[in-house]
N, C-alpha and C positions, 0 to 999 in steps of 0.2 A: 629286569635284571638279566643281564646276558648269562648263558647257560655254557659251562663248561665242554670244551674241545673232546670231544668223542677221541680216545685213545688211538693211533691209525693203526692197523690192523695188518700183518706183513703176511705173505705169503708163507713163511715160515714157521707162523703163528698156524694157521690152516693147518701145514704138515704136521707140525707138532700136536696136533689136536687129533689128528686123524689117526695117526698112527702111519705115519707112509713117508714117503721119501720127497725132500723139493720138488725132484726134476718128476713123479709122478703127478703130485698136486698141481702141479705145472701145467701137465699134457690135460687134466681133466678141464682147468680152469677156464684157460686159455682155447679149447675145442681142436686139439691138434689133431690130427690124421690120425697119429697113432694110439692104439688102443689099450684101455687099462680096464686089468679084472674089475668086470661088475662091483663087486662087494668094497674094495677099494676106490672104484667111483662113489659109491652111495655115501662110504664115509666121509670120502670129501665134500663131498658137495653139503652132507649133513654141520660140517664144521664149521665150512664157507657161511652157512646160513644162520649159523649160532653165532658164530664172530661178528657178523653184518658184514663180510670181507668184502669189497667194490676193485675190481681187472682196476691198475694203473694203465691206461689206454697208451699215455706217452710214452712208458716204460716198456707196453709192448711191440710202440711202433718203431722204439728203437731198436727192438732185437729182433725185427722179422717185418716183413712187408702187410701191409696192413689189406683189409679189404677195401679203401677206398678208391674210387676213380677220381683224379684231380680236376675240373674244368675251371681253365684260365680263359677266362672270357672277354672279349674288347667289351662289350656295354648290356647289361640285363637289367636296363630299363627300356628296350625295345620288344615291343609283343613278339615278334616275330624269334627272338633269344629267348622267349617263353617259351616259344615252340618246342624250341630244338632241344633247351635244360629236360622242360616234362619226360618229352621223349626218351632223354640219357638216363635219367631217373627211373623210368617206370622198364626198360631194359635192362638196367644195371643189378635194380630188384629182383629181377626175374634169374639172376644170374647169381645172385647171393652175394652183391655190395652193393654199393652205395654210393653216391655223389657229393664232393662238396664243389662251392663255387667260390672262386674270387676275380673281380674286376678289374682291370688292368685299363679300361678307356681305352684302346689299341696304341698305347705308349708302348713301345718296343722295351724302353731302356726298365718300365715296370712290368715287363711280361718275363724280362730276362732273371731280374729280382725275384719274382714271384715265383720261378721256377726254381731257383736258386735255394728260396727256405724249403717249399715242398719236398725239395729231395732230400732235406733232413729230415722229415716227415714219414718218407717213403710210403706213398700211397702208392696202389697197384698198375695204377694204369696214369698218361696224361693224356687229357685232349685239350688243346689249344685253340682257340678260334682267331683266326688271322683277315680282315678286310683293306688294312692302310698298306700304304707304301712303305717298306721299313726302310731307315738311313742302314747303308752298308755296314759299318762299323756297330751298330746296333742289331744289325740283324746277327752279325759275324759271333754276336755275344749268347743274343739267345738261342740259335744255332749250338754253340759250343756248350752252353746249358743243360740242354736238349739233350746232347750227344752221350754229356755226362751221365743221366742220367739213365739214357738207355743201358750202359757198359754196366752200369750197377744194376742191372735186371730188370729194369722199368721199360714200359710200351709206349708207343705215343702214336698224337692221330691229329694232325693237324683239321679241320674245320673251316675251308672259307682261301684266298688265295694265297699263294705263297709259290717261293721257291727254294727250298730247302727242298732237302732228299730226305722227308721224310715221308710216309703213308699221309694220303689226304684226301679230303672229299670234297668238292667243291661245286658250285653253280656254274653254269656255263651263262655268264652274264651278259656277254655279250648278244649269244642267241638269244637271249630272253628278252633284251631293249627291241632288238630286231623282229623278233617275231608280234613284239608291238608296236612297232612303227611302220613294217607292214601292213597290218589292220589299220591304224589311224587311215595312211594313204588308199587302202581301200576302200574303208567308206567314203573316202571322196572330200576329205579336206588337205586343204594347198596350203594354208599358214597357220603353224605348228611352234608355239612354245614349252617349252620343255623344261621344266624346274628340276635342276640337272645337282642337287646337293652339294656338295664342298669336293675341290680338286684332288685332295691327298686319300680320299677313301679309293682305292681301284676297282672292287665293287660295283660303288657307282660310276665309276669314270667309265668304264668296259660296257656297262648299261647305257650310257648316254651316246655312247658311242653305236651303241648298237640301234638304239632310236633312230638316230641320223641316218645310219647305214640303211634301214630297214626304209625309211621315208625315200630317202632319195632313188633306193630302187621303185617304190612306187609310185615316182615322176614328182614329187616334191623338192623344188628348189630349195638350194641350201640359202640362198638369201630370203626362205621364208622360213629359215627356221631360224629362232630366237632360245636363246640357253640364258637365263636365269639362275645365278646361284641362289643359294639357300641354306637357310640352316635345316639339318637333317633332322625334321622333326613336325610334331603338329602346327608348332607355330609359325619354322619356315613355311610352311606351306599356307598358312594364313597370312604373313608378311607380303610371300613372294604375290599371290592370287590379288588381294589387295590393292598394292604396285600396281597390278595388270590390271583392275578393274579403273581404278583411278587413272590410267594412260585412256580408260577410251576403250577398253580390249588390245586397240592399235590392228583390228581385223582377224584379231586370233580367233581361230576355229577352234581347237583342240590345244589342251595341257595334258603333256604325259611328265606324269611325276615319277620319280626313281622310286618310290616306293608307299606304299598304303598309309603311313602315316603323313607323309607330305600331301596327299592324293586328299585326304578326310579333311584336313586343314585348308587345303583350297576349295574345297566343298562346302564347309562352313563358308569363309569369308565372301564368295561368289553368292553365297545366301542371303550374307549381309549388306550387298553392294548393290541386289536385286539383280544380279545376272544370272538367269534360266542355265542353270545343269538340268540335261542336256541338249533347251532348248538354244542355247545362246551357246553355249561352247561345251564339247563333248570335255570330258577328265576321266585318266587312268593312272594305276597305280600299278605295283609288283609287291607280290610277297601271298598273297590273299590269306591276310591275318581273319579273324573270327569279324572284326567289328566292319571287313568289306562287304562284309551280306547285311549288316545288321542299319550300315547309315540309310539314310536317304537322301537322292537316290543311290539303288546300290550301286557300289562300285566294281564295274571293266577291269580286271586286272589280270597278271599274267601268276597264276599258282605254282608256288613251290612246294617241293615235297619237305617240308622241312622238319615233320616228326620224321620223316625215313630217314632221313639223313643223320639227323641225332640219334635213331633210333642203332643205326649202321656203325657211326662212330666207335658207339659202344661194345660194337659184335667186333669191331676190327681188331678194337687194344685187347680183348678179352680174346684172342685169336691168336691165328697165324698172322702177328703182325712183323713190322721193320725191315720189308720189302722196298719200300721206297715207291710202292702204285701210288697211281693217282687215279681217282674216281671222278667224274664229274656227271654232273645231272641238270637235265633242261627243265625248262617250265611248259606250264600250258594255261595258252587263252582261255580265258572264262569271260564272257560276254555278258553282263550287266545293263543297268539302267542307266549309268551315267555315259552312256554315247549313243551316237544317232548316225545314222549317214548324214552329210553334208545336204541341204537342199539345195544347194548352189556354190558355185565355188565361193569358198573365203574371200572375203572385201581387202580390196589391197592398197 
């Protein structure tokens, strides 16, 4: 038998139990800055506690800024957006709020929306994570989103690339493919596929680019490098590897994947096709998620700072932020089991 609707319990009820005025029941409840005689706290809180009274959370995030940090994220089904959340989280705490998250797939026209309800909300801070190309007239919206909700006393921190005038932190992606394709051409392979993820991320487009760049100074012809799209993910990288094991290799030495999870996925399926990592062809990734130490073998790949980064995020909005800096930060080679030097040049 359903049990009857507990009577809701008003703030007014509280005061009038205490003995004390609204706007004092108020400052107690609520935790405001300002302070009320002890013996006037005790009662309240003593009434609060007899009533069962529970803070209307929406009620008070309408009338004052909340302690939450907003994260509007392109995708947190990627380990690597494990990283960076934990990281905003465990700083955010440290700083007395709190994180929420919502997903936007780096759809511009839902990151513009999504920023759109939050500011009814009025959480303390935004950070945004930005990797895609945005369309002009899409960016133009969440931009003026943004802007809006700056002028109403909110912070923001963009996360990843962009061009907005807003505060941001970002990878330097390009050095990072570069400073890996470098090393590929150092140990000494000449024909280099590349499982180059999908065209509209810049992220990876800047990465792949930076591969190229990196190989060809290290005397690697560009008609021995082969770009592979893929879907960005464990399975591209098992589709894309696949493909390539089924051509033959076609002489490929080395696969440098945009990122750890495309990298683990070609790892598998090279396993299953019986192609020796790293004795048949070296594989690298980016990102050095947890599970790049943990495959077999381990995986080469270029480390991002990417709890500092979330971690920074967090120090920025919670700052002197709305500057309009731009931050960015490199990677670094981590050298692994999954490559070898070349024992000879690449079959061509």
């Amino acid at each position: 038998m359903p049990h009857a609707a507990r009577p809701t319990v008003t703030l007014h009820d509280v005061a009038a139990a205490a003995g004390v005025s609204i706007s004092t029941a108020s400052r107690v409840l609520s935790g405001s800055a300002r302070k009320v005689a002890p013996d006037y706290e005790a009662r309240v809180l003593a009434a609060a506690a007899a009533l069962r009274y529970t803070v209307d959370a929406s009620a008070r995030a309408m009338r004052r800024a909340s302690d939450s940090i907003a994260l509007v994220a392109d995708d947190l089904t990627t380990p690597s957006m494990g990283m960076v959340v934990s990281a905003m989280e465990r700083e955010a705490r440290s700083a007395g709020a709190f994180v929420t998250v919502s997903a936007t797939m780096g759809v511009a026209e839902r990151q513009a929306e999504t920023v759109r309800v939050l500011r009814s909300l009025r959480p303390r801070a935004l950070v945004v994570t930005s990797n895609r190309f945005l369309a002009a007239e899409a960016e133009v919206r969440l931009s003026r989103e943004l802007r809006a909700y700056e002028r109403e006393g909110g912070r923001v921190v963009i996360v990843g690339e962009t061009d907005m005038e807003f505060d941001s932190i970002g990878f330097d992606n390009f050095r990072v493919g570069q400073i890996m394709g470098a090393f590929v051409a150092e140990i000494g392979h000449r024909r280099v596929a590349i499982f180059a993820g999908v065209r509209n991320l810049r992220n990876l487009a800047d990465r792949t680019a930076g591969f190229v760049a990196g190989l060809r100074a290290g005397g690697v012809e560009e008609r021995d490098i082969r770009l592979v799209p893929c879907e960005v993910s464990r399975r591209g990288g098992v589709d894309a590897a696949r493909r390539l094991a089924e051509s033959g290799m076609a002489g490929v030495g080395a696969v440098l994947a945009v990122n750890d999870i495309v990298a683990i996925g070609a790892l598998r399926a090279f396993h299953a096709a019986g192609v020796a990592v790293p004795g048949d062809v070296s594989v690298t990734g980016v990102d050095d998620i947890p599970l790049a130490y943990d495959v077999t073998p381990r995986l080469t790949t270029v480390a991002l700072p990417l709890a500092e980064v979330g971690a920074e995020a967090i120090r920025v909005v919670l700052g002197e932020g709305g500057t309009g800096r731009r931050m960015s930060v490199e990677g670094r080679l981590i050298v692994r089991d999954s490559t070898r030097a070349s024992r000879a040049p690449d079959s061509r």
